[in-house]
N, CA and C atoms as an extended XYZ file, in Angstrom:
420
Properties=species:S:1:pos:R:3:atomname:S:1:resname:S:1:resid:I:1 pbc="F F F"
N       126.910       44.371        8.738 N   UNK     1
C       127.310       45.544        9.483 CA  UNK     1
C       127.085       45.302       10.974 C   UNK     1
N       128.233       45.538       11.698 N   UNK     2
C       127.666       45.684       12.803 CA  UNK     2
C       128.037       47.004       13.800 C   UNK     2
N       127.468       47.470       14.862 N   UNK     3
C       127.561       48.278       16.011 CA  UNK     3
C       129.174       48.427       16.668 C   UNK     3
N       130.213       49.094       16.521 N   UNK     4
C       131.434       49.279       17.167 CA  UNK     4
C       131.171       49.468       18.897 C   UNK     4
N       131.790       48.811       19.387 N   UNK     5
C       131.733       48.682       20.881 CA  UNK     5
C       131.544       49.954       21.533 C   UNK     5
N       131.751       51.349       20.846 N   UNK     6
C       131.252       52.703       21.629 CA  UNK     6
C       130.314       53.000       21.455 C   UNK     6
N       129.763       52.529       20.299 N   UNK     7
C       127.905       53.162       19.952 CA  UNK     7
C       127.175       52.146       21.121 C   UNK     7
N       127.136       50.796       21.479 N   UNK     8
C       126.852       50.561       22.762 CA  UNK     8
C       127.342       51.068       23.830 C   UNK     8
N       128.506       51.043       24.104 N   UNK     9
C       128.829       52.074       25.391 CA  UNK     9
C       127.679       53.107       25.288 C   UNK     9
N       127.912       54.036       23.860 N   UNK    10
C       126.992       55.325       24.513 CA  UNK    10
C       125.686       54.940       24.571 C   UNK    10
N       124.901       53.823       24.071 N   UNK    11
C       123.514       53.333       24.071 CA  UNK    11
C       123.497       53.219       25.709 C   UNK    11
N       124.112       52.345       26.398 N   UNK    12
C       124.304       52.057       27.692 CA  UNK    12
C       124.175       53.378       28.738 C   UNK    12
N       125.363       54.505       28.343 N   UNK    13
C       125.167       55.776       28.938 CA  UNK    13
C       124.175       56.549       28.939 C   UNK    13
N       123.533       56.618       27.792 N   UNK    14
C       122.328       57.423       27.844 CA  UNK    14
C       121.089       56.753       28.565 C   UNK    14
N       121.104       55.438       28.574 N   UNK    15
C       119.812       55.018       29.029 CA  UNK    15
C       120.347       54.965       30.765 C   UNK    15
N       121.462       54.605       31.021 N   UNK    16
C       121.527       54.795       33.024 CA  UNK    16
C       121.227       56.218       32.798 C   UNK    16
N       121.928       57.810       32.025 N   UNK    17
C       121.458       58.950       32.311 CA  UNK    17
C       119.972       59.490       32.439 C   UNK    17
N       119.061       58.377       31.575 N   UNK    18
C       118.155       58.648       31.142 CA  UNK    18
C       116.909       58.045       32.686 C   UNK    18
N       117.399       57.362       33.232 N   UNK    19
C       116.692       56.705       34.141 CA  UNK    19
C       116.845       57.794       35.576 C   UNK    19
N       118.115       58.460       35.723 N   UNK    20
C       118.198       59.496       36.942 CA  UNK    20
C       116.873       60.750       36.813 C   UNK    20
N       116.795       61.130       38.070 N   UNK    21
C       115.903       62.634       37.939 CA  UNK    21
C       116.294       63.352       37.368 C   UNK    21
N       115.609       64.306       36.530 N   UNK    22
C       115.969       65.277       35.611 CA  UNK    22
C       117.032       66.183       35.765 C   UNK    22
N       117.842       67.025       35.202 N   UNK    23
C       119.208       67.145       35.845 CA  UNK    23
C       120.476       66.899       37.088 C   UNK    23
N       119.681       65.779       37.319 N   UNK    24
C       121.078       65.170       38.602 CA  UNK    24
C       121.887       64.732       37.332 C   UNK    24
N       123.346       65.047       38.303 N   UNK    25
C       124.003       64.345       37.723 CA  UNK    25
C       124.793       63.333       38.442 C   UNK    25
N       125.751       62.482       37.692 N   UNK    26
C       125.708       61.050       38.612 CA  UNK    26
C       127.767       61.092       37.891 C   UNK    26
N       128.659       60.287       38.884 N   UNK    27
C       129.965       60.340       38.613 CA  UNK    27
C       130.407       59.132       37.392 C   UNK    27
N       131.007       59.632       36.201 N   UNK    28
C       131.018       58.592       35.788 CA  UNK    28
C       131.390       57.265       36.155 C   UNK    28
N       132.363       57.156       37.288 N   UNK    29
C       132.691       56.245       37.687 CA  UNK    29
C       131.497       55.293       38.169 C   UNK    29
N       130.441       55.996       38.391 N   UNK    30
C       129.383       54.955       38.996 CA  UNK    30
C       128.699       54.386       37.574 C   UNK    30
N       128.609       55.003       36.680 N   UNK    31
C       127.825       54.206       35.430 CA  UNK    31
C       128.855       53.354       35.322 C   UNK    31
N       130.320       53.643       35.196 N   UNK    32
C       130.893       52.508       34.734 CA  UNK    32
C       130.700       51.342       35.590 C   UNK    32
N       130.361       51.554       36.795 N   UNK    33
C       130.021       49.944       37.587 CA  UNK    33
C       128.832       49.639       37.225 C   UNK    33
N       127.961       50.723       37.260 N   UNK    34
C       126.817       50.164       37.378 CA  UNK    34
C       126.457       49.128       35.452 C   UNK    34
N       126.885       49.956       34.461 N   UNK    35
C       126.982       49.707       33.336 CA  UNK    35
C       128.187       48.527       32.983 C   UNK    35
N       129.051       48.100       33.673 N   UNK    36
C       129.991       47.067       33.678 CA  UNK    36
C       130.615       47.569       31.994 C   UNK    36
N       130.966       49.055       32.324 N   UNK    37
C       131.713       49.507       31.075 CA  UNK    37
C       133.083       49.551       31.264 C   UNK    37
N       134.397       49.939       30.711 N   UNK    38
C       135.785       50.531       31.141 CA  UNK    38
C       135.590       51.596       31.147 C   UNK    38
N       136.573       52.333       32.231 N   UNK    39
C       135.772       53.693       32.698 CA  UNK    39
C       136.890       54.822       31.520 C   UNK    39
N       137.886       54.439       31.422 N   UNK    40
C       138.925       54.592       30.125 CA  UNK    40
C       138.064       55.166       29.532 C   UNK    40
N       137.409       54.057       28.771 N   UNK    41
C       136.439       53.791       27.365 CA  UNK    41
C       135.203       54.905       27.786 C   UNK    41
N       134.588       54.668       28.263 N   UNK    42
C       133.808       55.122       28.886 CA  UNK    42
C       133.763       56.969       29.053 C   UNK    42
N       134.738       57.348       29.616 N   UNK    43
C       135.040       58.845       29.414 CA  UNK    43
C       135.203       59.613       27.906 C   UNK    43
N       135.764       58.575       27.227 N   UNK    44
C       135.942       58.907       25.472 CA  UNK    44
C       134.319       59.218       25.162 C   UNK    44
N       133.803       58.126       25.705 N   UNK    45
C       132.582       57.952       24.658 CA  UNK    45
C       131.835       59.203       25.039 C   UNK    45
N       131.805       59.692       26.266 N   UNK    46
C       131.277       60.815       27.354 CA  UNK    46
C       131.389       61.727       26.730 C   UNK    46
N       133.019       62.321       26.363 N   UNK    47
C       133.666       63.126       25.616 CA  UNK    47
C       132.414       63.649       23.967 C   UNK    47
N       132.266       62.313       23.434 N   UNK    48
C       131.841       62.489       22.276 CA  UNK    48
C       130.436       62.889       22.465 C   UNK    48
N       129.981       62.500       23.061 N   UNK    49
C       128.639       62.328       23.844 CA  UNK    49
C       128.225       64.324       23.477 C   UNK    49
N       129.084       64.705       24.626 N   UNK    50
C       129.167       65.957       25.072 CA  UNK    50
C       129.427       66.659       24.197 C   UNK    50
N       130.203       66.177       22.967 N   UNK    51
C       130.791       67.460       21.994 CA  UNK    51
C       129.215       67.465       21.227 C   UNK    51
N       128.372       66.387       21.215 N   UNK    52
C       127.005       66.304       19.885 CA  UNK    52
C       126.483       66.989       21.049 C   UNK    52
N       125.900       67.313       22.225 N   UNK    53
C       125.380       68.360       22.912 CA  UNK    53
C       124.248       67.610       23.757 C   UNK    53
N       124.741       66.040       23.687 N   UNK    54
C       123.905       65.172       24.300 CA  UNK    54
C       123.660       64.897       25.481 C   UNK    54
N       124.969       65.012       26.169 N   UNK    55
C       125.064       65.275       28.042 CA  UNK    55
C       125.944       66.222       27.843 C   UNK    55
N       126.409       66.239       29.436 N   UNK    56
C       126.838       67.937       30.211 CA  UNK    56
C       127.679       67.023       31.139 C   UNK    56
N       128.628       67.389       30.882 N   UNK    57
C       129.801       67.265       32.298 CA  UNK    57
C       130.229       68.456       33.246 C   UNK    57
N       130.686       68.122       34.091 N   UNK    58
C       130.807       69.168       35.244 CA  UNK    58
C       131.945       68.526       36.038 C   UNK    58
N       133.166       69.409       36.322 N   UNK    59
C       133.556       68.845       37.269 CA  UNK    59
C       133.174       69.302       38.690 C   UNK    59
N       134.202       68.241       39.838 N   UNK    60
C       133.844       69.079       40.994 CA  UNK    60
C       133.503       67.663       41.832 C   UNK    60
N       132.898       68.511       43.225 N   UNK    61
C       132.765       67.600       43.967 CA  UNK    61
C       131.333       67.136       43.785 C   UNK    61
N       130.237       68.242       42.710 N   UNK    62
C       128.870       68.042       42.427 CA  UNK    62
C       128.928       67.996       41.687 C   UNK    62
N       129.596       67.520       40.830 N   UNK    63
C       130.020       67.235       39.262 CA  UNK    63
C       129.633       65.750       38.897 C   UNK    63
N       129.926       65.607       37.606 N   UNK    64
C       129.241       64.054       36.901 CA  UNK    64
C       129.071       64.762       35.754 C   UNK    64
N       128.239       63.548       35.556 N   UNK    65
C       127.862       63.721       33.613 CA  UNK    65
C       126.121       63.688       34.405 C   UNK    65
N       124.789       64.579       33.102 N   UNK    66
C       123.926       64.251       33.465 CA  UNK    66
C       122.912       64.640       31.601 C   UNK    66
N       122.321       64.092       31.298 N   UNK    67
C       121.790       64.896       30.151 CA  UNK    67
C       121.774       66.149       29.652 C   UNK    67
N       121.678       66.659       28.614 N   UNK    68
C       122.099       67.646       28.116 CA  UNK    68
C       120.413       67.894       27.611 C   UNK    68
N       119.559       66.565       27.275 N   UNK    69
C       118.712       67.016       26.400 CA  UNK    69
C       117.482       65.705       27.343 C   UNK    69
N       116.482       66.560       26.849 N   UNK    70
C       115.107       65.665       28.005 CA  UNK    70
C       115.404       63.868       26.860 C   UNK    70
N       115.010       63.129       27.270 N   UNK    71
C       115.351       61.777       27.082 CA  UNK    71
C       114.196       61.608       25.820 C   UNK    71
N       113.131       62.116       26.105 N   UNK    72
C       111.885       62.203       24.991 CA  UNK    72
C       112.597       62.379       23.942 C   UNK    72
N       113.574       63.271       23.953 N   UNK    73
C       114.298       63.623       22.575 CA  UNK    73
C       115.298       63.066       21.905 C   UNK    73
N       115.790       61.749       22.803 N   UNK    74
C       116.710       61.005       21.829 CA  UNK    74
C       116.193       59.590       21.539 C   UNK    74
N       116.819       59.411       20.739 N   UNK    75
C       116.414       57.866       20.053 CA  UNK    75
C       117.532       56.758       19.589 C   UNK    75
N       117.796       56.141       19.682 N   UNK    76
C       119.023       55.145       19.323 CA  UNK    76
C       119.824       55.500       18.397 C   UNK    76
N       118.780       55.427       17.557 N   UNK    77
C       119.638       56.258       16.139 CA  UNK    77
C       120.041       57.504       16.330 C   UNK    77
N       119.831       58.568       17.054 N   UNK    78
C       120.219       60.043       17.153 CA  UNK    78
C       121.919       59.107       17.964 C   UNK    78
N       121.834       58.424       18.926 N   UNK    79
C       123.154       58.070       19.557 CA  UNK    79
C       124.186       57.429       18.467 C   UNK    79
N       123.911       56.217       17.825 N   UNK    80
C       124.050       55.864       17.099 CA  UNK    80
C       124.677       56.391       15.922 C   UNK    80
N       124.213       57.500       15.229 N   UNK    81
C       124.470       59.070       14.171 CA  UNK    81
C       125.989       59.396       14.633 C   UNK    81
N       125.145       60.208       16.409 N   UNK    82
C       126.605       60.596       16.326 CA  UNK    82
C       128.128       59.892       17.000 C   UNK    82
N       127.733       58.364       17.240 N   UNK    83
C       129.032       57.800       17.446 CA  UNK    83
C       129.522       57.520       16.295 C   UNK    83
N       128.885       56.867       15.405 N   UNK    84
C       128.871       56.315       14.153 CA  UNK    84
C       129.120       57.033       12.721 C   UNK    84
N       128.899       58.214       13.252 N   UNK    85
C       128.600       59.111       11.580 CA  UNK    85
C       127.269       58.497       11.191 C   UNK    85
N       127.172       59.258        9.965 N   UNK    86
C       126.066       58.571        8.844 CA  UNK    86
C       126.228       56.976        8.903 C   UNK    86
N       125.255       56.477        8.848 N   UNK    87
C       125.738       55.224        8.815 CA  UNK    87
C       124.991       54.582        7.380 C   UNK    87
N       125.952       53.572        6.723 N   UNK    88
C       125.914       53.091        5.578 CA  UNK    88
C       126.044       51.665        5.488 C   UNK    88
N       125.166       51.039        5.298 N   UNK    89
C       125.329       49.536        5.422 CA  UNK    89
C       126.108       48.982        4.401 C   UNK    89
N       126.366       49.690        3.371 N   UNK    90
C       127.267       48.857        2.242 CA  UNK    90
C       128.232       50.787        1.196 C   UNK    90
N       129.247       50.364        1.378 N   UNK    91
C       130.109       51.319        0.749 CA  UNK    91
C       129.155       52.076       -0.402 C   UNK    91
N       128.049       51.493       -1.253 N   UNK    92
C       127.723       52.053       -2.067 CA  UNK    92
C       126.426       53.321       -1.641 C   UNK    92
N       126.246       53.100       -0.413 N   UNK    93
C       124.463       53.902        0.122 CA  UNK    93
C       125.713       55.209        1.084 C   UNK    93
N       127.361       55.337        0.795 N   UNK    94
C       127.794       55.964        1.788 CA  UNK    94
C       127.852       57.335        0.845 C   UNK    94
N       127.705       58.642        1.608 N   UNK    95
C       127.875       60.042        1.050 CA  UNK    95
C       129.473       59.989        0.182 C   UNK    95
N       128.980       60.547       -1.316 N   UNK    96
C       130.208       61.272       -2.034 CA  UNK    96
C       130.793       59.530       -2.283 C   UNK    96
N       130.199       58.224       -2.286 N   UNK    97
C       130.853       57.256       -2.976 CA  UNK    97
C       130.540       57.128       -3.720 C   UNK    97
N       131.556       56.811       -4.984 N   UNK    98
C       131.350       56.775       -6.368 CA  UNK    98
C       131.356       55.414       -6.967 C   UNK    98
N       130.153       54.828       -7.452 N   UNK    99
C       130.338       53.426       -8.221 CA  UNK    99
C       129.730       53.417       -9.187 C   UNK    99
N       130.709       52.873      -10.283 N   UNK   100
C       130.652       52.768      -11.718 CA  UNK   100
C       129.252       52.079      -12.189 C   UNK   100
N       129.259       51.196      -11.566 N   UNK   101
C       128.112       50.375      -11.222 CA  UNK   101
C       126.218       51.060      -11.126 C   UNK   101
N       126.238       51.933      -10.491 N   UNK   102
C       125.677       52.621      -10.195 CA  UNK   102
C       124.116       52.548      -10.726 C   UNK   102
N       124.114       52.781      -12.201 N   UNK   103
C       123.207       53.350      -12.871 CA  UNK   103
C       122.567       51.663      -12.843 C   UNK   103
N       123.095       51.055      -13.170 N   UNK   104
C       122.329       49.563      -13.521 CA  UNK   104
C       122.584       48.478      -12.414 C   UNK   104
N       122.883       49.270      -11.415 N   UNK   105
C       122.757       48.246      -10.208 CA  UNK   105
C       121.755       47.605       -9.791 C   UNK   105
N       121.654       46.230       -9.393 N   UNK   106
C       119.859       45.989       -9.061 CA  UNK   106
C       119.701       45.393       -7.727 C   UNK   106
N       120.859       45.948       -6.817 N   UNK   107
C       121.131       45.466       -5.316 CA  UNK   107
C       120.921       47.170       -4.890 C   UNK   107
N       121.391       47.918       -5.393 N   UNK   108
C       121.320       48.952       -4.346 CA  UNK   108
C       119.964       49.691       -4.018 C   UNK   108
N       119.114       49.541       -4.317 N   UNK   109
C       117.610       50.160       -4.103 CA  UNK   109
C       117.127       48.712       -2.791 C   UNK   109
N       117.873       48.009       -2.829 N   UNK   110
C       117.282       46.967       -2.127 CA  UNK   110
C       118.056       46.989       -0.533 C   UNK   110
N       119.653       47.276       -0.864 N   UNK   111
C       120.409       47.461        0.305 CA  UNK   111
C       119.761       49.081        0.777 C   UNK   111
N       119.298       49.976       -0.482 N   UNK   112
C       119.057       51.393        0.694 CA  UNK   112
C       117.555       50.946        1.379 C   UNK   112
N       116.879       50.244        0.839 N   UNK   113
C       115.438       49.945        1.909 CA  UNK   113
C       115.665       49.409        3.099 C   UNK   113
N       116.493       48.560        3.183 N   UNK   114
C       116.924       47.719        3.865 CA  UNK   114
C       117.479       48.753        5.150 C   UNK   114
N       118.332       49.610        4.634 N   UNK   115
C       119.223       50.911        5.563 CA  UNK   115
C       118.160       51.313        6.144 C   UNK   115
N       117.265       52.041        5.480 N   UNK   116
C       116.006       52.757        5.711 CA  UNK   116
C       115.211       52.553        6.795 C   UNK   116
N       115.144       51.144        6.988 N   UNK   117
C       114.325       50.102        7.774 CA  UNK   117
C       114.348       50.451        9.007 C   UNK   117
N       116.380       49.714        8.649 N   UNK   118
C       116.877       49.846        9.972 CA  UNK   118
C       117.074       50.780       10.820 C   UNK   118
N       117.350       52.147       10.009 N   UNK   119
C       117.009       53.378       10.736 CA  UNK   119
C       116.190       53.595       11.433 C   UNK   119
N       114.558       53.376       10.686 N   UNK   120
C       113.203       53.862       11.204 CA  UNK   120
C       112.869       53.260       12.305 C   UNK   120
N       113.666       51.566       12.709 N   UNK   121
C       113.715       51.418       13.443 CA  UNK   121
C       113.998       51.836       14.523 C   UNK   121
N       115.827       51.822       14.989 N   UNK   122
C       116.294       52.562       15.377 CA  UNK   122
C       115.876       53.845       16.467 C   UNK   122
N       115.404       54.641       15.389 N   UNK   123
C       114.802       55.785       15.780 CA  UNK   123
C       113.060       55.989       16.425 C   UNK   123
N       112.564       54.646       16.230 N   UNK   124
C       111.192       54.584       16.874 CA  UNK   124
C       110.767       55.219       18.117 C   UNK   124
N       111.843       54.645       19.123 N   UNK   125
C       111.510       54.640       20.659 CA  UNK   125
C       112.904       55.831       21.027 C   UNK   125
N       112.198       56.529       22.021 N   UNK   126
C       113.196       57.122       22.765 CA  UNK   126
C       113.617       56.825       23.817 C   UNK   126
N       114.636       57.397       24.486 N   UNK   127
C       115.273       57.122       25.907 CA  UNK   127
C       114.169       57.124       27.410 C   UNK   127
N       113.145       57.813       27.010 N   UNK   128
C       112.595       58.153       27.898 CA  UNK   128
C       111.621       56.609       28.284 C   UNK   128
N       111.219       56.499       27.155 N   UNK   129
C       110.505       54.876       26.509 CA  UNK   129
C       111.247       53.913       27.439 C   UNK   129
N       112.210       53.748       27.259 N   UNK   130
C       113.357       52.607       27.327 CA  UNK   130
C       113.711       52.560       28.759 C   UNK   130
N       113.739       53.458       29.400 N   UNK   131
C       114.614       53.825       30.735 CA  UNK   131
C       113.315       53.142       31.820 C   UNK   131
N       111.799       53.529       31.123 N   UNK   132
C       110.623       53.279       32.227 CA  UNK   132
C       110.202       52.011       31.939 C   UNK   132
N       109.426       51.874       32.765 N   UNK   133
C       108.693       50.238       32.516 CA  UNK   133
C       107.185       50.239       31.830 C   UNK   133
N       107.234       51.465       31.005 N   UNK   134
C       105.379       51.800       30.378 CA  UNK   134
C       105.843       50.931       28.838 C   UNK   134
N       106.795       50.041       28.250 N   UNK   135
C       106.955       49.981       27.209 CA  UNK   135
C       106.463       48.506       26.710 C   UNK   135
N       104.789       48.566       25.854 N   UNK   136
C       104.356       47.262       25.539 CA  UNK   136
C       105.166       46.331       25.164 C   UNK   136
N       105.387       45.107       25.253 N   UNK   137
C       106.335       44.416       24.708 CA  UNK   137
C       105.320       44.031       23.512 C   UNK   137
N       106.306       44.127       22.277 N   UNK   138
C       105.318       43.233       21.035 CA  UNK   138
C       105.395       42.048       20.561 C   UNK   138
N       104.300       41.535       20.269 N   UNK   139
C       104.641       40.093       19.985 CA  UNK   139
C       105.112       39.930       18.693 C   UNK   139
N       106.248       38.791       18.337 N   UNK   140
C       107.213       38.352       17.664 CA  UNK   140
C       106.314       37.598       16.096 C   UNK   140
């Protein structure tokens, strides 16, 4: 499985939003330089961003995009969720899929730990974490 090129875009967006003072807001055009995103692309992902209630756009001449929600409160995986949907590492761990297979499978308790993992990961650290320089690095 891997990450579709907008769930990074919005990983990217939230963490430049996440690094500004608390409600400034900033033009998208400048994340897209500063983020070396397409600004195209970039407004979509904004779009989606904004409909989950994650940032705030404004137009205008004091307008931009700026968080919607304090940075403490998101986590990769919350971005991730909602670019992505639910996310399912293998057709069988996905909502309402049906496999025959099912009952005597002896991969799927192993692929949902595995999901699990990667989630808890995911979701460890927040934006706020990520954006500052207080974050221990751990050893490997």
């Amino acid at each position: 499985m891997q990450l579709t090129r907008q769930s990074e875009y919005a990983i990217r967006t939230i963490l430049e939003l996440s690094s500004l003072p608390e409600g400034e807001f900033i033009q998208s055009r400048t994340v897209s330089v500063r983020q070396e995103l397409p600004e195209r692309f970039l407004n979509k992902t904004v779009q989606i961003l904004a409909r989950a209630g994650l940032v705030e756009t404004r137009r205008g001449m004091q307008g931009g995009i700026r968080l919607a929600v304090k940075p403490e409160a998101i986590t990769i995986a919350d971005v991730v969720g909602v670019v992505e949907g639910k996310i399912a590492i293998n057709p069988c761990l996905a909502d309402g899929y049906h496999c025959a297979n099912r009952s005597e499978c002896r991969v799927r308790g192993i692929l949902n730990r595995a999901q699990e993992a990667m989630l808890a990961e995911l979701g460890r650290e927040n934006f706020a974490g990520l954006a500052g320089n207080d974050i221990a690095e751990e050893a490997v």
